[in-house]
MISE-75152 format. One line per 10 residues: number of its first residue (from 1); their letters; for each residue x, y, z of N, C-alpha, C, O. Coordinates in nm, 2 decimals, padded with zeros to 4 digits. Layout:
// MISE-75152
NUM) a) X:Y:Z:X:Y:Z:X:Y:Z:X:Y:Z; ...
//
This chain:
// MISE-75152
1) xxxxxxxxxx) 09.07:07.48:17.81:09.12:07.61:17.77:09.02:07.67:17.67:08.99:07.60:17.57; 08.95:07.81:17.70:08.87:07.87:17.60:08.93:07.88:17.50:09.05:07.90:17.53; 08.92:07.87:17.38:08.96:07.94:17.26:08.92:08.07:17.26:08.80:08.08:17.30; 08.97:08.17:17.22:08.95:08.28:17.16:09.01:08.35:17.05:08.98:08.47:17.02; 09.12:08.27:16.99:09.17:08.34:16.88:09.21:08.21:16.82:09.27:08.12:16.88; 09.17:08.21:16.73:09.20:08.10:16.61:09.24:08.18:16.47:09.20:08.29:16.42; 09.34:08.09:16.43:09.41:08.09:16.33:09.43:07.99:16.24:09.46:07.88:16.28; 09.39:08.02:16.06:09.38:07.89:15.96:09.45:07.88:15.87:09.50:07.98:15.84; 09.47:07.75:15.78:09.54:07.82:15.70:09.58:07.70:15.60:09.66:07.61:15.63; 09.51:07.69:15.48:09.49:07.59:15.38:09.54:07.59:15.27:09.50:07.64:15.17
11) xxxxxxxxxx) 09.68:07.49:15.28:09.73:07.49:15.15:09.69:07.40:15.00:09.63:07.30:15.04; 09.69:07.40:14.91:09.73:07.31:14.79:09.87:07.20:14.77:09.88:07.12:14.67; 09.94:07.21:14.86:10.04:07.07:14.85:10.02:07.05:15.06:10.01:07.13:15.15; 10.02:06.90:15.03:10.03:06.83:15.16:10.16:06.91:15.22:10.17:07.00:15.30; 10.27:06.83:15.13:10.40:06.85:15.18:10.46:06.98:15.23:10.53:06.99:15.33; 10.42:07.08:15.16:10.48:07.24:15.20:10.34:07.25:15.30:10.37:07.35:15.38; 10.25:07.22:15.33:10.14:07.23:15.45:10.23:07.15:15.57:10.26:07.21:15.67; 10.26:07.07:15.54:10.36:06.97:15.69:10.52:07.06:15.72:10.58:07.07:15.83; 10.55:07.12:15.59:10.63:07.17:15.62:10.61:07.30:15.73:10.64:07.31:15.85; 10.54:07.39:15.65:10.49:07.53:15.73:10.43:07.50:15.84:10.43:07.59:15.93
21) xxxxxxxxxx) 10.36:07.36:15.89:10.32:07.34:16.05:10.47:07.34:16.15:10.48:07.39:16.26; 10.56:07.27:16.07:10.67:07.26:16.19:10.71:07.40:16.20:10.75:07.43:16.31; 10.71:07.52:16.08:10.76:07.63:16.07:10.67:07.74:16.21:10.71:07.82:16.29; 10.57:07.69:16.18:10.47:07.78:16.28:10.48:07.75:16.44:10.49:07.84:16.52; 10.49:07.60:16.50:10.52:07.58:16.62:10.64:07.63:16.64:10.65:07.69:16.74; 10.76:07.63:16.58:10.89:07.70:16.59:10.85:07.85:16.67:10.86:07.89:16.78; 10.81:07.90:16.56:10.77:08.06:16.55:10.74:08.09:16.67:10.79:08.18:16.74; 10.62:07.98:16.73:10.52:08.06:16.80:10.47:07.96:16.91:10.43:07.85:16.87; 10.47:08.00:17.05:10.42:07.91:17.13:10.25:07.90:17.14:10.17:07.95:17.22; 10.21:07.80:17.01:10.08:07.77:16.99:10.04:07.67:16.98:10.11:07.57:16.97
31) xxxxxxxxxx) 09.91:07.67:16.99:09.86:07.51:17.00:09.80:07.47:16.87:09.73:07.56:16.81; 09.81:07.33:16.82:09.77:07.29:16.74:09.62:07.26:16.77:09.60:07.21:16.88; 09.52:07.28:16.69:09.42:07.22:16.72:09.34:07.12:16.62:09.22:07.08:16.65; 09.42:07.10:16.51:09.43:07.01:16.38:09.48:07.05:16.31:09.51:07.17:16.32; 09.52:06.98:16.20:09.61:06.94:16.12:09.57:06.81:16.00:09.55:06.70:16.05; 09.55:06.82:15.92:09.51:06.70:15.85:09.52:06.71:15.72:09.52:06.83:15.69; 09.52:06.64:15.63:09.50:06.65:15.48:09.36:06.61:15.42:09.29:06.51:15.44; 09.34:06.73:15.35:09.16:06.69:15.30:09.18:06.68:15.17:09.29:06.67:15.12; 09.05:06.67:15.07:09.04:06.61:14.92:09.07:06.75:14.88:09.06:06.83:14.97; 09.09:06.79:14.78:09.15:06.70:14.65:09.31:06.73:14.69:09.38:06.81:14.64
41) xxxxxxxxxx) 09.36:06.62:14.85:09.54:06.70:14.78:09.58:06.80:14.87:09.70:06.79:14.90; 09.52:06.87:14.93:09.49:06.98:15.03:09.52:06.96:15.14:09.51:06.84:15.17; 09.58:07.03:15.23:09.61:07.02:15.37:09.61:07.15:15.45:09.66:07.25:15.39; 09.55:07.16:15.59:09.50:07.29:15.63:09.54:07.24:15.78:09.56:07.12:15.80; 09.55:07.33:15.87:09.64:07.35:15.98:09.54:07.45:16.06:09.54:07.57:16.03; 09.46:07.40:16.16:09.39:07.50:16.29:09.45:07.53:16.40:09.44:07.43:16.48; 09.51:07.64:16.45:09.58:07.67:16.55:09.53:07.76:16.65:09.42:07.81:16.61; 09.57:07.80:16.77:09.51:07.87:16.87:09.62:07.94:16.96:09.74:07.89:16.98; 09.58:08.02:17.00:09.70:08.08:17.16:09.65:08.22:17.17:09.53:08.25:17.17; 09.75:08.30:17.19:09.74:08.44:17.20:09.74:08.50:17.08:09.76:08.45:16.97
51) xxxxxxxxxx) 09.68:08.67:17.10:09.70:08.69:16.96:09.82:08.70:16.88:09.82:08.66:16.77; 09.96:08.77:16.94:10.04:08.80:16.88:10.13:08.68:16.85:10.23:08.69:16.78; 10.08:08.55:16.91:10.14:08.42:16.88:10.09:08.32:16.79:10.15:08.23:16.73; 09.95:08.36:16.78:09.89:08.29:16.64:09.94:08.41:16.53:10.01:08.37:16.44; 09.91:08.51:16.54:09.98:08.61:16.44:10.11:08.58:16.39:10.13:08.61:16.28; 10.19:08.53:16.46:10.34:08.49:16.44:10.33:08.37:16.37:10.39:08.35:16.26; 10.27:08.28:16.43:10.28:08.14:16.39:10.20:08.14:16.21:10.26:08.11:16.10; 10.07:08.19:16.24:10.01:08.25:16.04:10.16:08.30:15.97:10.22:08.25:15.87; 10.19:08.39:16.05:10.30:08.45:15.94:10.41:08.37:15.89:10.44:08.39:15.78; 10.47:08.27:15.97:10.55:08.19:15.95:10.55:08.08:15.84:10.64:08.06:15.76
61) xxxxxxxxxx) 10.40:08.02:15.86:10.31:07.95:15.76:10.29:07.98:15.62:10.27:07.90:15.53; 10.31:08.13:15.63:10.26:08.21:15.53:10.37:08.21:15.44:10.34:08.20:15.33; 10.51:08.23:15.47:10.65:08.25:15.45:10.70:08.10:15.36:10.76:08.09:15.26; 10.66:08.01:15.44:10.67:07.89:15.40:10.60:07.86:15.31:10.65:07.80:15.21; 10.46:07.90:15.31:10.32:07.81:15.21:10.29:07.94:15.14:10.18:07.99:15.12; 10.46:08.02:15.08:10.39:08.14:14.97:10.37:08.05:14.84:10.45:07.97:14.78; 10.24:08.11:14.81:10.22:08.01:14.68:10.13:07.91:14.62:10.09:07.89:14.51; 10.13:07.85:14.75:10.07:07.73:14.78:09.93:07.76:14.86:09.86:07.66:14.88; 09.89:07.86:14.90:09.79:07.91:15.02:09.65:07.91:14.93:09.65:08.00:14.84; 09.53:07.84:14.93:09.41:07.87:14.91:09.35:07.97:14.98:09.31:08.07:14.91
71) xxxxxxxxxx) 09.33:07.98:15.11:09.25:08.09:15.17:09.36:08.05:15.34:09.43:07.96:15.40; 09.32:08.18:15.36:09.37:08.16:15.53:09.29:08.29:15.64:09.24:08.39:15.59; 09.29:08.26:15.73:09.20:08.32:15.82:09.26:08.33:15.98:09.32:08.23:16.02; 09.24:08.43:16.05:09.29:08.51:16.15:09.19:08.57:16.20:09.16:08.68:16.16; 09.11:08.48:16.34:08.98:08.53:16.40:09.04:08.56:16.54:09.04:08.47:16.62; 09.09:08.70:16.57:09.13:08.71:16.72:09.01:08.68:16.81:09.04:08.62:16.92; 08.90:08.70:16.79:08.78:08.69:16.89:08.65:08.59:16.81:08.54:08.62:16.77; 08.72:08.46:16.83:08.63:08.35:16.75:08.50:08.35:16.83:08.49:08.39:16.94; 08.41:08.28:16.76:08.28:08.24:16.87:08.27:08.16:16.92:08.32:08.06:16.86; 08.22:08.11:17.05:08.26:08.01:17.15:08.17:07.88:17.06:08.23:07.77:17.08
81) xxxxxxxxxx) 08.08:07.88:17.00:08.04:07.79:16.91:08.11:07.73:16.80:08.07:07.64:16.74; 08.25:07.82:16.78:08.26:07.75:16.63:08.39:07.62:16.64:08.42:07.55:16.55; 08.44:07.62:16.77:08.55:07.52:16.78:08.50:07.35:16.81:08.54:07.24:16.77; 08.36:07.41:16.90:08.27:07.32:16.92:08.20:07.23:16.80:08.18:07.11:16.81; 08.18:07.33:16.68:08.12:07.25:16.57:08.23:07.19:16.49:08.21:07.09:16.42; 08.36:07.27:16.51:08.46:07.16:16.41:08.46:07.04:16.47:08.44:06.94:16.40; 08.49:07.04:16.60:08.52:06.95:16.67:08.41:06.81:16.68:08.43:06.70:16.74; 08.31:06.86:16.62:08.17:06.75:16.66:08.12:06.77:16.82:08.08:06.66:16.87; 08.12:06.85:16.90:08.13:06.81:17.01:07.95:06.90:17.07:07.91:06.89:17.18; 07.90:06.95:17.00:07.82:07.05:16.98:07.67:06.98:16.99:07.64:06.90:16.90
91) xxxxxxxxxx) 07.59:07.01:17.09:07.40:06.96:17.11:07.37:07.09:17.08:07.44:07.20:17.09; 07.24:07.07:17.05:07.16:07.16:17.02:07.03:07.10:16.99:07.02:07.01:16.90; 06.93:07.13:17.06:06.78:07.14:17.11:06.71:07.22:17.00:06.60:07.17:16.95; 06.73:07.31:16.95:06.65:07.42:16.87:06.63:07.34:16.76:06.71:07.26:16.72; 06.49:07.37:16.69:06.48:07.29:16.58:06.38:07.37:16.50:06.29:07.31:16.45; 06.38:07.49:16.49:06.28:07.61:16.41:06.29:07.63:16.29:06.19:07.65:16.21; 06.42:07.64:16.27:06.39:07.66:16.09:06.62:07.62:16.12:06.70:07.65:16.22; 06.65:07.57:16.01:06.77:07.52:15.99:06.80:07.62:15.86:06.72:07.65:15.77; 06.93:07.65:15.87:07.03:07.68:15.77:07.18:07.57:15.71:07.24:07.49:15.78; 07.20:07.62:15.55:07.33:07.52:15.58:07.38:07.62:15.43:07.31:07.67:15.35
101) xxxxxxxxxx) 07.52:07.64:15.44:07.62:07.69:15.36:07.75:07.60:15.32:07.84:07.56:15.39; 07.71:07.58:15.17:07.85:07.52:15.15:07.94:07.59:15.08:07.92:07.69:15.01; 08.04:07.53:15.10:08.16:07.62:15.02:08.26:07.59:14.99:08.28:07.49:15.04; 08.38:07.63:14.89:08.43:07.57:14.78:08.55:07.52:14.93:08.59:07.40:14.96; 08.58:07.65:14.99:08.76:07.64:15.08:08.69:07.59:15.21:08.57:07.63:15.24; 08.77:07.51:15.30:08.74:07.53:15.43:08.71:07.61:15.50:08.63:07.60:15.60; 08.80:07.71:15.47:08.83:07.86:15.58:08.68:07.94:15.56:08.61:08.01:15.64; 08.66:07.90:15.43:08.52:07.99:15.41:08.42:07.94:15.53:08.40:08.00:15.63; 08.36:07.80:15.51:08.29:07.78:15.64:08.29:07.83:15.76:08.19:07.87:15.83; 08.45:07.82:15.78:08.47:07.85:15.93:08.45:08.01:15.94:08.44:08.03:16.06
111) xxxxxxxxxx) 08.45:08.11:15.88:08.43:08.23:15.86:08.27:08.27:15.83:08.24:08.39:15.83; 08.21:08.20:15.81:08.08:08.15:15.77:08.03:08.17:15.88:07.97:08.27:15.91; 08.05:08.08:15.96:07.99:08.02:16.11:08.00:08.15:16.20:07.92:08.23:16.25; 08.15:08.14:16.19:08.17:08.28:16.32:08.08:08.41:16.25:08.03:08.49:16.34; 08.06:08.45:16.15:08.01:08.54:16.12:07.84:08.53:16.14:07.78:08.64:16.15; 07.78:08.42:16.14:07.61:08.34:16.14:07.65:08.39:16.31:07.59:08.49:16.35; 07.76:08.33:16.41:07.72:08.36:16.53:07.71:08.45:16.63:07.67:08.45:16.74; 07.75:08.53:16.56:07.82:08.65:16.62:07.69:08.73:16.51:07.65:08.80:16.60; 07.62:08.75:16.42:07.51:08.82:16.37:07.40:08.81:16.48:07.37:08.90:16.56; 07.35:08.70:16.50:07.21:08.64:16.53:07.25:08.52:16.67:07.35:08.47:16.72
121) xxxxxxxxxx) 07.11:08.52:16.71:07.14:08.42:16.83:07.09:08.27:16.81:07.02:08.20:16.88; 07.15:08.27:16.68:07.20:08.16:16.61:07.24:08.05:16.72:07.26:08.09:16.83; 07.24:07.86:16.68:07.36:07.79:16.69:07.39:07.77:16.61:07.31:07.76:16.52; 07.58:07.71:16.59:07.64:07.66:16.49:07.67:07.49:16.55:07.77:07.46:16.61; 07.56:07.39:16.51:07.57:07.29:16.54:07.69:07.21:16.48:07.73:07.13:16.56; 07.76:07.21:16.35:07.84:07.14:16.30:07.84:07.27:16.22:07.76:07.36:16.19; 08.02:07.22:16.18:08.11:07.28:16.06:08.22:07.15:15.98:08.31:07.08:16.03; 08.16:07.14:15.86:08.19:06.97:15.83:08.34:07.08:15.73:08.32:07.19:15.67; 08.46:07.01:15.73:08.53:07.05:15.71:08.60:06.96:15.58:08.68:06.87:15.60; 08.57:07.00:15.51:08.65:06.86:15.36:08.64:06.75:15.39:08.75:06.73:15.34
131) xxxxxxxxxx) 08.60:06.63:15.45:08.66:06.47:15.51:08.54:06.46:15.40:08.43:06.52:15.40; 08.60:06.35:15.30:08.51:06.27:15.20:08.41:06.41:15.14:08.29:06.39:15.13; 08.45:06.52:15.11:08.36:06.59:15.00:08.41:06.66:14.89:08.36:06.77:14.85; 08.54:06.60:14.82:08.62:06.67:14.71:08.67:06.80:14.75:08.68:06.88:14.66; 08.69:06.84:14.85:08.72:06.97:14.91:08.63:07.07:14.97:08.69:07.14:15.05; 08.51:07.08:14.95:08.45:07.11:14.98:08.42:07.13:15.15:08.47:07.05:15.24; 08.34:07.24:15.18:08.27:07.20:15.37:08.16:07.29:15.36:08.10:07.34:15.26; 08.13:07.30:15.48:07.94:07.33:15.51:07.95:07.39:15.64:08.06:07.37:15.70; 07.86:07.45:15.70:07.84:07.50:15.81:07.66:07.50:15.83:07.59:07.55:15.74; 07.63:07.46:15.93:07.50:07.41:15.98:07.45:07.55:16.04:07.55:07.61:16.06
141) xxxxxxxxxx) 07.33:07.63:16.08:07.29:07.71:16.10:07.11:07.68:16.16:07.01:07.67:16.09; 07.10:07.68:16.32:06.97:07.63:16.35:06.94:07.74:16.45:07.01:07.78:16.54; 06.83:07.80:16.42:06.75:07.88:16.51:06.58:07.95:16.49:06.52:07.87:16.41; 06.53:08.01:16.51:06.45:08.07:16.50:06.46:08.14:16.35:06.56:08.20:16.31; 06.33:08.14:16.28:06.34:08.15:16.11:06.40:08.31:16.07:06.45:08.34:15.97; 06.37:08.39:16.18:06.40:08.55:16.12:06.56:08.54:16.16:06.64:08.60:16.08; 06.62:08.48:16.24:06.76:08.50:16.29:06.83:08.42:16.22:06.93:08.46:16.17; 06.78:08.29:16.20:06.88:08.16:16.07:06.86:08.30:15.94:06.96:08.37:15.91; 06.74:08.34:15.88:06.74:08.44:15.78:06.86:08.52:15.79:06.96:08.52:15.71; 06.85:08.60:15.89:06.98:08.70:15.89:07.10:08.67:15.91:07.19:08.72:15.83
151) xxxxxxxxxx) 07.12:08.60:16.00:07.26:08.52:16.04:07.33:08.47:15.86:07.45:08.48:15.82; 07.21:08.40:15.78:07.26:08.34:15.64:07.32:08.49:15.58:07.42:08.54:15.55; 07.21:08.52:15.57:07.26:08.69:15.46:07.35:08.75:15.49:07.41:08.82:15.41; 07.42:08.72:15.64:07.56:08.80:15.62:07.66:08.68:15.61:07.78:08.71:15.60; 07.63:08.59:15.60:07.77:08.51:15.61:07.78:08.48:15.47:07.89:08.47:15.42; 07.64:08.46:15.39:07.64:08.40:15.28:07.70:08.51:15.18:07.76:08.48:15.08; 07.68:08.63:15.23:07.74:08.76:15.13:07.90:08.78:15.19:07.96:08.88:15.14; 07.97:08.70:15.27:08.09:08.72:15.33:08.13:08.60:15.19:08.17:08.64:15.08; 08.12:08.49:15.21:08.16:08.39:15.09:08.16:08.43:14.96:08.24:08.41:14.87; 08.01:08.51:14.96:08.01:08.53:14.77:08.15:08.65:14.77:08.24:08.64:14.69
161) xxxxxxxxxx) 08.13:08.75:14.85:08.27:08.84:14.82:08.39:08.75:14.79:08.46:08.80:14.70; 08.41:08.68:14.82:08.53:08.56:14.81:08.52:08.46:14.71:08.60:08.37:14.71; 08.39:08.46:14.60:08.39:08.34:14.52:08.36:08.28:14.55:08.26:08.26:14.49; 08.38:08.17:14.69:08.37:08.07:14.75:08.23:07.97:14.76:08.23:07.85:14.75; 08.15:08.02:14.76:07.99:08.00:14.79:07.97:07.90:14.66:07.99:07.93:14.54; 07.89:07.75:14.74:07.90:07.64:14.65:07.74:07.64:14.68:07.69:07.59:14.59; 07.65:07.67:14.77:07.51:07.67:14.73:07.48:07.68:14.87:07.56:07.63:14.95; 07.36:07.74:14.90:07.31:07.76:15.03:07.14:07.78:15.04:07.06:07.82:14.95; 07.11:07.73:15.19:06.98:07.69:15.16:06.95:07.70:15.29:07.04:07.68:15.38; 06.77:07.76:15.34:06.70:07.77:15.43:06.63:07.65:15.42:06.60:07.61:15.30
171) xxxxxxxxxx) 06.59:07.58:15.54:06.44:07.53:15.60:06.39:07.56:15.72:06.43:07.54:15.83; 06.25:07.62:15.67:06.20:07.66:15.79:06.07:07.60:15.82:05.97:07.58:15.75; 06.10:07.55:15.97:06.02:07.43:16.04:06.07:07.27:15.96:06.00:07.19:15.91; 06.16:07.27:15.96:06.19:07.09:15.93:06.15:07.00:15.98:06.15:06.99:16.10; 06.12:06.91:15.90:06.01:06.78:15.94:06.12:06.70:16.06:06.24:06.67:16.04; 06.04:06.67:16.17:06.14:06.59:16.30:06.20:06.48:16.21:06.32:06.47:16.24; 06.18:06.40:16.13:06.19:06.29:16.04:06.37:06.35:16.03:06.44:06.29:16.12; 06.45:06.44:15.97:06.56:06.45:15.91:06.61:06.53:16.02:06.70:06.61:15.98; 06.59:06.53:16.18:06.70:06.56:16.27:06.82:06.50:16.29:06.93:06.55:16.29; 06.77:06.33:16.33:06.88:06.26:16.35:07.00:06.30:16.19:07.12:06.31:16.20
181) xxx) 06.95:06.31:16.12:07.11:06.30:15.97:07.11:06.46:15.98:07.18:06.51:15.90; 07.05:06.56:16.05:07.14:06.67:16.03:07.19:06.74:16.16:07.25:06.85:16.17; 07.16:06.65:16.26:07.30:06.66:16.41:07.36:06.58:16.41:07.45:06.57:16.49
//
């Protein structure tokens, strides 16, 4: 099944996050597409379907995790790259000049990416999502040096509007030596 509409949504307590997941499949005939608890404490919930059914299902979540919500996000028309990169599932050949964005929330990344993909003809090889980085995530950015350029400048000024933005950085032409550790 394509994805095309994803839906996020990152709380500050585990428990009211587990709670608002059962609230949202109730709501809404959607699919989970993770679920998990990340550092420090955190728990965030990726979901998918239609639009007016992830719309339902966010809102439900929302109702439940008032309060508790760090950031949340509502991409009716995600990029076919970015479920790929959460998921690990993602090759990529291009090796011209690399980008990488990190950021304080998860949601930021993933808003990150879709926005790098949908700029430039970009790939989004990985979107590392909190696992083992104090809360923190990243989003990977590989292409040709004028397009990783632009693709960063808008995603990177989408994060700073939000605070979020924990440090970001261009290389262009990277030594073959450091492919294997950054696919």
């Amino acid at each position: 099944m394509d994805i095309l509409v994803l839906g996020v949504l990152e709380f500050n307590s585990i428990a009211i996050g587990i709670q608002a997941m059962d609230a949202m499949v109730k709501e809404a005939p959607i699919k989970i597409i993770d679920a998990k608890t990340i550092c420090p404490g955190k728990f965030v919930i990726l979901i998918s379907g239609d639009v007016a059914s992830v719309d339902a299902g966010l809102s439900a979540g929302k109702r439940i995790g008032s309060g508790y919500i760090v950031d949340e996000l509502f991409l009716p028309q995600v990029h076919e790259d970015i479920i790929p990169a959460i998921t690990g599932t993602t090759e990529c050949e291009i090796w011209d000049a690399v980008g990488v964005i990190e950021c304080f929330s998860i949601i930021s990344s993933i808003e990150a990416g879709d926005i790098a993909a949908k700029y430039t003809g970009v790939k989004i090889p990985e979107i590392r999502l909190a696992v083992g980085m104090g809360g923190k995530s990243f989003v990977k950015i590989i292409g040709p040096i004028a397009n990783v350029e632009n693709a960063m400048d808008a995603a990177v000024n989408r994060v700073k509007q939000k605070g979020l933005l924990c440090m970001s950085t261009i290389i262009p032409q990277p030594h073959p030596e450091i492919k294997p550790f950054f696919l």
